[in-house]
DOKERO-997088 format. One record per residue (C-alpha): residue in one letter; residue number from 1; x negated, y, z. Coordinates in Angstrom, 2 decimals. Each point is the difference from the previous one (the first is absolute). Example, Ala and Ser with C-alpha at 12.3 -4.5 7.8 and 13.67 -1.06 7.14 Angstrom:
<bamis>
[bami 'A',1,[-12.30,-4.50,7.80]]
[bami 'S',2,[-1.37,3.44,-0.66]]
</bamis>
This chain:
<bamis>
[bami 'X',1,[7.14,7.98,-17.24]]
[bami 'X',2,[-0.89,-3.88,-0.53]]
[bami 'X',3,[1.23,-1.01,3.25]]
[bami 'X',4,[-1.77,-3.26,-0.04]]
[bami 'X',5,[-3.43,1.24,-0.72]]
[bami 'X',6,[-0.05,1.53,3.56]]
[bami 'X',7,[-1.81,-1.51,2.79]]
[bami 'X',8,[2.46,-1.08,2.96]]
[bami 'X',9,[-2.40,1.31,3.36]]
[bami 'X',10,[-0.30,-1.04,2.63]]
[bami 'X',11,[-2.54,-2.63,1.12]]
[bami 'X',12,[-2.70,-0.12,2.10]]
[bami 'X',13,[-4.04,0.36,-0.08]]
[bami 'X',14,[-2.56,-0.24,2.97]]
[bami 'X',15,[-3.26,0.87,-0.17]]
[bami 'X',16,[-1.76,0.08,-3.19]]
[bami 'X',17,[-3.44,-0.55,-1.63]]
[bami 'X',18,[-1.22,1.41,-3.06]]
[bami 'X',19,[-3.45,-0.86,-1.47]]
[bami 'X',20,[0.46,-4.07,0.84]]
[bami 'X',21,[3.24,-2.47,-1.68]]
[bami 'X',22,[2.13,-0.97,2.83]]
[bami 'X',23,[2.22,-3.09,-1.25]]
[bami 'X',24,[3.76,1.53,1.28]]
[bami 'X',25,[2.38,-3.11,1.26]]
[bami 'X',26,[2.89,2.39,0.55]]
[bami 'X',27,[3.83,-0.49,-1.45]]
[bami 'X',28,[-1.20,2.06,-2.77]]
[bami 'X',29,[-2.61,-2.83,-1.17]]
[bami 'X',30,[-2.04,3.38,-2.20]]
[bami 'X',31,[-3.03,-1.17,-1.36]]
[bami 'X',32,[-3.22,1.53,1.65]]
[bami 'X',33,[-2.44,1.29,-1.54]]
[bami 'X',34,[-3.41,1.82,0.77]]
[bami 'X',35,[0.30,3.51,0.75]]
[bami 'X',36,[-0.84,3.30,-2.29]]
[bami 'X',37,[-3.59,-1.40,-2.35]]
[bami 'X',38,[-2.48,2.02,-0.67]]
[bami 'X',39,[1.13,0.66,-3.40]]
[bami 'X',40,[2.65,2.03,2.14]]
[bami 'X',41,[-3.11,2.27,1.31]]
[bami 'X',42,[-1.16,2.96,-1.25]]
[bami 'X',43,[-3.06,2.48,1.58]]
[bami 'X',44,[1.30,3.16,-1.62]]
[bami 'X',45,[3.15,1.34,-1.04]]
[bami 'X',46,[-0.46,-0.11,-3.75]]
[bami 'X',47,[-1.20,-4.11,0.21]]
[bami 'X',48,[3.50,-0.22,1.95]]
[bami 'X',49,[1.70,1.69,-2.82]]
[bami 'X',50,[-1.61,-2.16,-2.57]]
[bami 'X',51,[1.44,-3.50,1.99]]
[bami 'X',52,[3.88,1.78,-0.11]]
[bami 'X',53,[-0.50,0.17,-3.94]]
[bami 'X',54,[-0.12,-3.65,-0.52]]
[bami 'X',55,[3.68,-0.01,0.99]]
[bami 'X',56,[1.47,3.54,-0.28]]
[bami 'X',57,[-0.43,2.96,-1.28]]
[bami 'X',58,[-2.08,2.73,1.50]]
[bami 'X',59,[-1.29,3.06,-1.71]]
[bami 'X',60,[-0.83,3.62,1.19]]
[bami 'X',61,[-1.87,-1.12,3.08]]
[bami 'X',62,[-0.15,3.00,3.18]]
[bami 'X',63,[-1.24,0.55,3.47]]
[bami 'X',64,[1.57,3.48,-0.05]]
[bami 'X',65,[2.20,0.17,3.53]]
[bami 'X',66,[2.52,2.40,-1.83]]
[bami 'X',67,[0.69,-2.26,-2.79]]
[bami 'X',68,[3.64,0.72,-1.06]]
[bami 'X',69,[0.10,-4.02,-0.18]]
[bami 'X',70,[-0.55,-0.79,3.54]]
[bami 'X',71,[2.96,-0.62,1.85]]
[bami 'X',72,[1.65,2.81,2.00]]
[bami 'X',73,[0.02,-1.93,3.01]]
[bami 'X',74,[-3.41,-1.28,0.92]]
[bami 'X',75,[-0.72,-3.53,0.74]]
[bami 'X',76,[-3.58,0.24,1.35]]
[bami 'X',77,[-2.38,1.91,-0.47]]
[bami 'X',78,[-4.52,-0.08,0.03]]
[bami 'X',79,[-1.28,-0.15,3.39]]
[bami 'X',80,[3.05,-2.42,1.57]]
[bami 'X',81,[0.33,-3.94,-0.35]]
[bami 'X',82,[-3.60,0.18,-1.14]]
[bami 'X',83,[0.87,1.75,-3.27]]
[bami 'X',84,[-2.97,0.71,-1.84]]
[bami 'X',85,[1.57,2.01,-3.27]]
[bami 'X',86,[3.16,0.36,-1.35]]
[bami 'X',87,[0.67,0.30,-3.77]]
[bami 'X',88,[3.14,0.14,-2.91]]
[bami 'X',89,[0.71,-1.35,-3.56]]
[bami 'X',90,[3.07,-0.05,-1.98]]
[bami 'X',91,[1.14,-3.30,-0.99]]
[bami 'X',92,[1.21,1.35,-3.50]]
[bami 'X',93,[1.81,-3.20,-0.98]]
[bami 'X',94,[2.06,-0.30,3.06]]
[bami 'X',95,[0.37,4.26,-0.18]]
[bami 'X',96,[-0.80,-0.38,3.79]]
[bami 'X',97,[-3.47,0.91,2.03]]
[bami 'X',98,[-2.57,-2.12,1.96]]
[bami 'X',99,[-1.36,1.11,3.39]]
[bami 'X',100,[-3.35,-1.49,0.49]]
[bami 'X',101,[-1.59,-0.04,3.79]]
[bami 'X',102,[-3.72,-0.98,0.43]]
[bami 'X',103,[-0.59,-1.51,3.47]]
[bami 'X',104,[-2.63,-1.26,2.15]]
[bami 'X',105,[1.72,-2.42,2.46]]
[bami 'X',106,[2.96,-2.57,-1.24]]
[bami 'X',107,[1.08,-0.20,3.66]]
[bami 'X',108,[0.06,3.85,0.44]]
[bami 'X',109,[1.77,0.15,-2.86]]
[bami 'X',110,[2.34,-2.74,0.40]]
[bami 'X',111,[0.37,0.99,4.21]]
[bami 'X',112,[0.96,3.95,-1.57]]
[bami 'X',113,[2.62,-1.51,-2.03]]
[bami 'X',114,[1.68,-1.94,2.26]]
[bami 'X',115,[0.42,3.14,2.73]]
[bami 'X',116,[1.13,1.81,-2.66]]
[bami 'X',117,[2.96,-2.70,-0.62]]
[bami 'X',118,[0.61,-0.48,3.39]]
[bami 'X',119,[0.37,3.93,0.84]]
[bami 'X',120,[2.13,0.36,-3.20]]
[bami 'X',121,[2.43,-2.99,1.49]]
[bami 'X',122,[-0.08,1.93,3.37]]
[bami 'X',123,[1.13,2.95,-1.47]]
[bami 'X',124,[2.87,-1.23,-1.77]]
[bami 'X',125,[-1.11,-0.98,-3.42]]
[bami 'X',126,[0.39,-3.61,0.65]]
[bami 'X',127,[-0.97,-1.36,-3.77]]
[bami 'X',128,[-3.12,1.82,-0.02]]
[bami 'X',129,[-2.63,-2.21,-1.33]]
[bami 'X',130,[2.44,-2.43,-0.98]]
[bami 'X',131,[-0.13,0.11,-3.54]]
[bami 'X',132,[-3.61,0.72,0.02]]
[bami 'X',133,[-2.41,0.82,-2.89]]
[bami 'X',134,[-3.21,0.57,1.94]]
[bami 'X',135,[-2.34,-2.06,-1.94]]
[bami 'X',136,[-3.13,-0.86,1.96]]
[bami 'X',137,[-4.22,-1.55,-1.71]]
[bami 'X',138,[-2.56,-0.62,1.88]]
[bami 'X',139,[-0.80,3.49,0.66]]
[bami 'X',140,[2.53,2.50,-1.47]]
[bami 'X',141,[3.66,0.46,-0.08]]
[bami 'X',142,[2.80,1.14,-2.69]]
[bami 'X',143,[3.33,1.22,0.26]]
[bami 'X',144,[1.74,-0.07,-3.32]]
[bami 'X',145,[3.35,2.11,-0.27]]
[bami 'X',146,[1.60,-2.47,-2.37]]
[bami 'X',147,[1.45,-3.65,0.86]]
[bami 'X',148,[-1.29,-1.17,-3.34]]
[bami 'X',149,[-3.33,1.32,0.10]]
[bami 'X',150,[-0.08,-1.73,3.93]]
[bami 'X',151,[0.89,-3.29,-2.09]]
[bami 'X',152,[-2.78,0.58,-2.56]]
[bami 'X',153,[-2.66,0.38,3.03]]
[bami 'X',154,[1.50,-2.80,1.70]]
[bami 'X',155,[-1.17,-2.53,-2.43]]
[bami 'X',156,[-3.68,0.88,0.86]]
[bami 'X',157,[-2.23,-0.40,2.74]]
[bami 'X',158,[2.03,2.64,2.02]]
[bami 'X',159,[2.13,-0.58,2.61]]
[bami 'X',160,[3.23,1.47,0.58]]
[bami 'X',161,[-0.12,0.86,4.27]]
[bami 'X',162,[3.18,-0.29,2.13]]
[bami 'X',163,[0.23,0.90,3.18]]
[bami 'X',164,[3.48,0.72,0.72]]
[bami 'X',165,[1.32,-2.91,2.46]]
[bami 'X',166,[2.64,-1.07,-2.03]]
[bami 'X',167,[-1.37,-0.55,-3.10]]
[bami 'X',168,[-0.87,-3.53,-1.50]]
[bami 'X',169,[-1.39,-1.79,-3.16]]
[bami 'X',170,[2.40,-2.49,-1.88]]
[bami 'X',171,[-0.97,-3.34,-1.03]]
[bami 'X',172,[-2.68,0.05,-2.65]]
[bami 'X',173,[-1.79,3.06,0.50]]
[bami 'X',174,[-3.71,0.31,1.38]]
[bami 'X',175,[-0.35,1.14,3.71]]
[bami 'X',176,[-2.77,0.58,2.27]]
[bami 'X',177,[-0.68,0.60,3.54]]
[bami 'X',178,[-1.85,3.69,0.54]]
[bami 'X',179,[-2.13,1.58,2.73]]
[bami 'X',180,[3.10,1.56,1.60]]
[bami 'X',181,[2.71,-1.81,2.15]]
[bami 'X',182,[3.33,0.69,-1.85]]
[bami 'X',183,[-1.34,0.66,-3.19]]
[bami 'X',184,[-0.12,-2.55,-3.11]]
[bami 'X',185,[-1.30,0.43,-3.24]]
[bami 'X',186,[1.81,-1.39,-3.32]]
[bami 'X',187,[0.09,-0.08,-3.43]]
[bami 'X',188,[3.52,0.55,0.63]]
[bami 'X',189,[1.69,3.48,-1.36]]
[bami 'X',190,[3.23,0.49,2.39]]
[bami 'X',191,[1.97,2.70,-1.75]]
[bami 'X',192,[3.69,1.59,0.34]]
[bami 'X',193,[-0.29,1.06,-4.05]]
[bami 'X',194,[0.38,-3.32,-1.32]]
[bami 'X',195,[-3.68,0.40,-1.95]]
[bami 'X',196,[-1.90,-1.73,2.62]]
[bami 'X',197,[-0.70,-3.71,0.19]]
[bami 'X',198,[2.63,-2.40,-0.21]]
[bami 'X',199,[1.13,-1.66,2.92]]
[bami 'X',200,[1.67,-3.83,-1.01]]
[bami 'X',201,[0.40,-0.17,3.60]]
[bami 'X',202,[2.53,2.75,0.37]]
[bami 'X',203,[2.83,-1.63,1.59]]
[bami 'X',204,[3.67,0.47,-0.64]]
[bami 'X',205,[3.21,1.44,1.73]]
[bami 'X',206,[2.20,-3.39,-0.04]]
[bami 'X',207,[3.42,2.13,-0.13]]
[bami 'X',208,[-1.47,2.02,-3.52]]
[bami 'X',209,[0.46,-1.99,-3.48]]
[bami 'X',210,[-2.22,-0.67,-2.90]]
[bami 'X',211,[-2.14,3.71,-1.22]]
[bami 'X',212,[1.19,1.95,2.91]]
[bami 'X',213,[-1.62,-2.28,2.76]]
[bami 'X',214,[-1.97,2.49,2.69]]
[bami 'X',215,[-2.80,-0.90,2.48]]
[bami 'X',216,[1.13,-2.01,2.32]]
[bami 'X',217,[0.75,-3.17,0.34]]
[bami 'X',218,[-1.91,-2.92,-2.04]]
[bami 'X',219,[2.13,-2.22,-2.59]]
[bami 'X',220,[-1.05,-3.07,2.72]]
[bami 'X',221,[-1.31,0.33,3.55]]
[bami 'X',222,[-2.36,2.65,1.25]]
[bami 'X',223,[-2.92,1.62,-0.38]]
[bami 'X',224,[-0.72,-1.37,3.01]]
[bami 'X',225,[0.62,0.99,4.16]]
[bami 'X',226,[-2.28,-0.72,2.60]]
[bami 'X',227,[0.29,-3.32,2.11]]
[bami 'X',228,[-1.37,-1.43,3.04]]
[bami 'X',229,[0.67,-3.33,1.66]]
[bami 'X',230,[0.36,1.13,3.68]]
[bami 'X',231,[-0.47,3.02,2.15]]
[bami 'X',232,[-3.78,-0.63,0.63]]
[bami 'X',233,[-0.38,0.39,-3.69]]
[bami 'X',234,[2.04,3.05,-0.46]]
[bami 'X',235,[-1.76,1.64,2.86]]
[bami 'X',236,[-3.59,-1.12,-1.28]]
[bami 'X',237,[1.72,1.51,-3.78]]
[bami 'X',238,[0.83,3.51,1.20]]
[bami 'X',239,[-2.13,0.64,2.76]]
[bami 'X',240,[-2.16,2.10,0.56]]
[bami 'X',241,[-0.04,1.87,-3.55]]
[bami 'X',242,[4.00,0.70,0.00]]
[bami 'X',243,[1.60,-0.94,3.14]]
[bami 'X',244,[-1.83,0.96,3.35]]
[bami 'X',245,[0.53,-3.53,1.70]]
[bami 'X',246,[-2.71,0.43,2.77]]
[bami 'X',247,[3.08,-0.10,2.46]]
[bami 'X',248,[1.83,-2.75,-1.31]]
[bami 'X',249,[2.87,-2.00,1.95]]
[bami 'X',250,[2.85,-2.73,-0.65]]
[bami 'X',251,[1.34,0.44,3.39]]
[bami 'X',252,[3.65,0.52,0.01]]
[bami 'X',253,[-0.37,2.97,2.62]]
[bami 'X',254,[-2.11,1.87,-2.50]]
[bami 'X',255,[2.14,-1.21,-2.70]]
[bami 'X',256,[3.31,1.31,1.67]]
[bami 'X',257,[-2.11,3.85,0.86]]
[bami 'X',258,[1.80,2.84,-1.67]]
[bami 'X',259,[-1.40,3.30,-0.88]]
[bami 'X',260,[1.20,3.43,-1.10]]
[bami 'X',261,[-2.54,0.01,-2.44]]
[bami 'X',262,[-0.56,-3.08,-1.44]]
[bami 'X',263,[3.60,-2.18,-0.94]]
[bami 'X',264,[-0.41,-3.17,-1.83]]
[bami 'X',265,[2.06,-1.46,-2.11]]
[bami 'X',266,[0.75,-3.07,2.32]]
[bami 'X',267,[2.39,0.03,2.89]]
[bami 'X',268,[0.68,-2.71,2.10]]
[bami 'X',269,[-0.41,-3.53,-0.10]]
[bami 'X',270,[-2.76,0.29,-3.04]]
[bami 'X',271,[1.26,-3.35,-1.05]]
[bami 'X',272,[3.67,0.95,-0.75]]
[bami 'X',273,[-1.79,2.40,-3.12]]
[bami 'X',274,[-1.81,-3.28,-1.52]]
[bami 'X',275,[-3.26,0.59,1.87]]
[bami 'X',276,[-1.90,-3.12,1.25]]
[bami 'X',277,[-2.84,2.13,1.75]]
[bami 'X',278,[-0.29,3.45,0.96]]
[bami 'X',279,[-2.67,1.68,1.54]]
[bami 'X',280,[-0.92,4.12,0.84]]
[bami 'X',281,[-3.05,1.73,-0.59]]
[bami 'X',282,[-0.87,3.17,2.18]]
[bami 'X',283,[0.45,1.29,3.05]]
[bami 'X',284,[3.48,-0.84,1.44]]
[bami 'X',285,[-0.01,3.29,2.57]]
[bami 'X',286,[0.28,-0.39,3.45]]
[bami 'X',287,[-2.22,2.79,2.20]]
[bami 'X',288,[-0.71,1.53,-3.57]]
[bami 'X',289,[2.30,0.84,-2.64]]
[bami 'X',290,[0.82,-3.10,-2.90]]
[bami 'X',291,[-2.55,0.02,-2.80]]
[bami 'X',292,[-0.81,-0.97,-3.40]]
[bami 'X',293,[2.54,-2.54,0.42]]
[bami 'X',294,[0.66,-2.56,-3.34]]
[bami 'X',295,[1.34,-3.42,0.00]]
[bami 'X',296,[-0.82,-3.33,-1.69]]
[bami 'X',297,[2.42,-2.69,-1.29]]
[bami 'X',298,[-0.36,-3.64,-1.11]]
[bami 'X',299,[3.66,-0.49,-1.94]]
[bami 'X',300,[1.89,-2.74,-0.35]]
[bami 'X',301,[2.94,1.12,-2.06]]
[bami 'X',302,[-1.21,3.01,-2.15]]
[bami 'X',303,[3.60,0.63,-1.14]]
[bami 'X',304,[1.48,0.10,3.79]]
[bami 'X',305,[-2.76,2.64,0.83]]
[bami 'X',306,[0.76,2.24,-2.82]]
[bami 'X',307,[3.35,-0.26,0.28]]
[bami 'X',308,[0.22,1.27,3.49]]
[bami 'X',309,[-2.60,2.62,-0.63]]
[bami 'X',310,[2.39,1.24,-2.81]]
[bami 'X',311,[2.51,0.64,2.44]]
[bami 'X',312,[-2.11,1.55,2.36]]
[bami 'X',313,[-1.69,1.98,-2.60]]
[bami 'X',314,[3.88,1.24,-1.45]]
[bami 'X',315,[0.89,0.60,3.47]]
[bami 'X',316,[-3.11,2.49,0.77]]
[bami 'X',317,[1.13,1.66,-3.77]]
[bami 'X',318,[3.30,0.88,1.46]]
[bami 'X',319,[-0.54,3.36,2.00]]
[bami 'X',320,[-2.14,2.12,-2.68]]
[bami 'X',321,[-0.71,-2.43,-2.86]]
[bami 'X',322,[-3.76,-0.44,1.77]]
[bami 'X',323,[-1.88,-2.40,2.15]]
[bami 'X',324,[-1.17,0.91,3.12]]
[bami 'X',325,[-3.76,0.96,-0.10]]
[bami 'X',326,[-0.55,-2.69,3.03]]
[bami 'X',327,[1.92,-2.51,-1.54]]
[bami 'X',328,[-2.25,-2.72,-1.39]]
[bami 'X',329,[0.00,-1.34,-3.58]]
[bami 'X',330,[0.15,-3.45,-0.90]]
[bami 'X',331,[-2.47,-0.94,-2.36]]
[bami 'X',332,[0.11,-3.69,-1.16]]
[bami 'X',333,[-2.50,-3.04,-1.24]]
[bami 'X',334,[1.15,-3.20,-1.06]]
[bami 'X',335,[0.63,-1.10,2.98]]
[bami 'X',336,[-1.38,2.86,2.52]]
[bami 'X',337,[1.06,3.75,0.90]]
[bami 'X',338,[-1.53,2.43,1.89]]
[bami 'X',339,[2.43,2.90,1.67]]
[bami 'X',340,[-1.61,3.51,0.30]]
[bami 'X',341,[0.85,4.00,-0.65]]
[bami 'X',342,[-3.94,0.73,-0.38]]
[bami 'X',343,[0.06,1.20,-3.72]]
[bami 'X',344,[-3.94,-0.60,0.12]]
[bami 'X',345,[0.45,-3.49,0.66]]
[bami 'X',346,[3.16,-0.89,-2.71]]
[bami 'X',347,[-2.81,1.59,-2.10]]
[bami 'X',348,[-2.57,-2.58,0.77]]
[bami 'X',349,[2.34,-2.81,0.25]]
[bami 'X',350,[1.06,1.04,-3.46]]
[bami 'X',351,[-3.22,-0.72,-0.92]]
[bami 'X',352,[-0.23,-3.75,1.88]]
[bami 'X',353,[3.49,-0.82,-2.77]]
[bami 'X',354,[2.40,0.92,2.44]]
[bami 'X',355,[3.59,1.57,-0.71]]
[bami 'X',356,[2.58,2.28,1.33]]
[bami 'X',357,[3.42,-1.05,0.25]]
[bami 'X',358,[1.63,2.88,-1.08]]
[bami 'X',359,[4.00,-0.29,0.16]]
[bami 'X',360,[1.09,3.64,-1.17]]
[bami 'X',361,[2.98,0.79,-2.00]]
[bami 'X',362,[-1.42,1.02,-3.53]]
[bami 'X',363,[-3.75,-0.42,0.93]]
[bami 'X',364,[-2.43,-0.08,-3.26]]
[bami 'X',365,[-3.67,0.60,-0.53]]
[bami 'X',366,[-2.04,1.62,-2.36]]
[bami 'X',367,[-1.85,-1.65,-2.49]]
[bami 'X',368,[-3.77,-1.48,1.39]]
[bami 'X',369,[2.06,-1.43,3.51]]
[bami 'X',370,[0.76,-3.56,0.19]]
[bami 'X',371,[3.71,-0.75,0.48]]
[bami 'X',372,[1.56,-3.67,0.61]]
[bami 'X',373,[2.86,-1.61,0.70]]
[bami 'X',374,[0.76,-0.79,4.08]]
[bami 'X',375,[1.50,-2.59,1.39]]
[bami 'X',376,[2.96,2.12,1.80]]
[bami 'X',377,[2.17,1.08,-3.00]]
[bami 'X',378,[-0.11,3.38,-0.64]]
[bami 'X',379,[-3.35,0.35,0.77]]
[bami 'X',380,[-3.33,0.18,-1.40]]
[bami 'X',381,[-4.10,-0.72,0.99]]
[bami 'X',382,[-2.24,3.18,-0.92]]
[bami 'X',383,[-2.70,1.85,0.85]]
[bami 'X',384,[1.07,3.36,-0.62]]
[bami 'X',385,[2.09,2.05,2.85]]
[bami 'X',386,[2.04,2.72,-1.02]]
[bami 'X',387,[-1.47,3.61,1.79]]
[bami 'X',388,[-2.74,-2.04,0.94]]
[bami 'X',389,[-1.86,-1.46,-3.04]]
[bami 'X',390,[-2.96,-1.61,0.13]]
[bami 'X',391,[-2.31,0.30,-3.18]]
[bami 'X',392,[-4.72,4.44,-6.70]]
[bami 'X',393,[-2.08,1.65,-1.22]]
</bamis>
């Protein structure tokens, strides 16, 4: 497998539009571009058909429901996400087959797709969607088998959709805000194969040596980590999408409440860990139980924080090689963290360019995860949690 042709995930999109060009001034500086033409439209399924043979093959064209070249396991079907027909060709070149789906609503469609990601994550299969080859025109919808013949149809009006949280586009690639929050739409072919497109952007483990580099960490600097300038801004950054911040407090009472359920990271004086302003988000207990409890930090020494969150981190490793499910995570910007055990929201944050310090003995991370170097030695930055992944057709 070409390592380095692999898209490093993680990354972050909000809500997205399709049909208009939205110029996109995020760290991944993509170019915009408009949205699926109508070149990329078709009224029947046979006009469809006749678009996909500018760039691939597609003979022996069928509507037949027991097709022996439909996939076993059925990714939708007429009569849901607005699904008009649903067809097959072989893509004799690429000795692979093309699912074609006819629709009458790009937001149904696009809205289907997306619960069907998110239920998939839910379930355990936390790189569904990731390496996507859903290809969606202005009114239908194909779903090559083969990486290469994804890359063929990615070259034409069609739009590779991704809707798996972590997911990004590299430098250089087309992307385009949809109809659906959380989805994006690329010309961008993620792909664990090595056939899809290539990614220059992959970045490098800094410990590996010349051909034998892995994702990881980039020759120089980062792909990038969030930042905010004080805790107004990282409040007004994750709230209310990600972090629930409608009870919000620096008060060192609230800071100083401890809960069962909800542990941070920080104890104590939050300025003996490097932190120049901290401030909780939730409900603090009192009458009522704690709840949906996360912390904000403004750091001043980066390397001070991480180092004593290593230590805690180690220390909570001890009994059963595990962390606590109420223990919080630290996940780290430039200069900002936010502490919380709500998988949901290290998912979202994941998304905003925020990263995990992760400190275990031995950790790695499969191909498609960003991994990079940390400031405490012996630990890393990633999005990707062991037994709890975050993350195609």
């Amino acid at each position: 497998m070409h390592l380095k042709r692999i898209i490093a995930a993680t990354a972050a999109f909000a809500s997205l539009s399709l049909i208009t060009a939205c110029e996109d001034a995020d760290a991944d500086r993509t170019t915009a571009v408009t949205g699926p033409t109508a070149d990329s439209g078709a009224d029947t399924l046979e006009q469809a058909q006749v678009y996909v043979q500018r760039y691939a093959s597609c003979e022996r064209m069928s509507t037949d429901p027991t097709d022996s070249r439909l996939p076993l396991t059925e990714f939708t079907a007429v009569g849901t996400w607005s699904v008009t027909e649903r067809g097959v060709c072989s893509d004799r070149v690429e000795h692979g087959e093309i699912i074609f789906y006819m629709f009458s609503d790009m937001k149904a469609f696009q809205e289907g797709y997306k619960q069907r990601v998110l239920a998939k994550i839910a379930s355990g299969d936390s790189d569904y969607g990731l390496f996507s080859r859903v290809l969606v025109g202005k009114n239908f919808a194909v779903t090559p088998t083969e990486t290469k013949t994804a890359l063929k149809l990615s070259r034409s009006d069609l739009r590779v959709l991704t809707c798996n949280p972590t997911a990004r586009v590299p430098e250089g690639y087309k992307r385009e805000k949809g109809l659906v929050e959380g989805c994006v739409l690329s010309d961008f072919v993620a792909s664990d194969d090595g056939e899809g497109s290539p990614n220059f952007e992959t970045p490098q483990d800094p410990a590996a040596e010349g051909e034998s580099k892995k994702p990881g960490q980039p020759p120089a600097g980062s792909l990038g980590l969030q930042r905010a300038g004080s805790l107004g801004e990282l409040k007004q950054l994750v709230h209310p999408h990600t972090v629930d911040c409608t009870s919000y407090s620096t008060d060192p009472a609230a800071l100083a409440v401890e809960s069962v359920d909800y542990q941070p990271v920080i104890t104590g004086e939050h300025r003996h860990w490097g932190v120049q302003d901290r401030a909780i988000c939730g409900e603090p207990g009192g009458a009522q139980r704690a709840h949906n409890l996360n912390w904000l930090d403004v750091v001043s020494d980066m390397e001070l924080l991480q180092t004593r969150a290593k230590a805690a981190q180690q220390e909570d490793l001890k009994d059963d090689n595990r962390l606590k499910a109420t223990a919080s995570r630290l996940l780290v910007g430039e200069n900002i963290a936010v502490e919380t055990n709500d998988p949901s929201i290290r998912n979202g944050l994941y998304q905003l360019q925020f990263l995990y310090l992760n400190c275990e003995p031995g950790f790695s991370a499969p191909a498609g995860y960003r991994v990079e170097k940390a400031s405490a030695e012996g630990c890393v930055l990633t999005n990707y949690e062991p037994g709890a992944e975050v993350g195609g057709h």
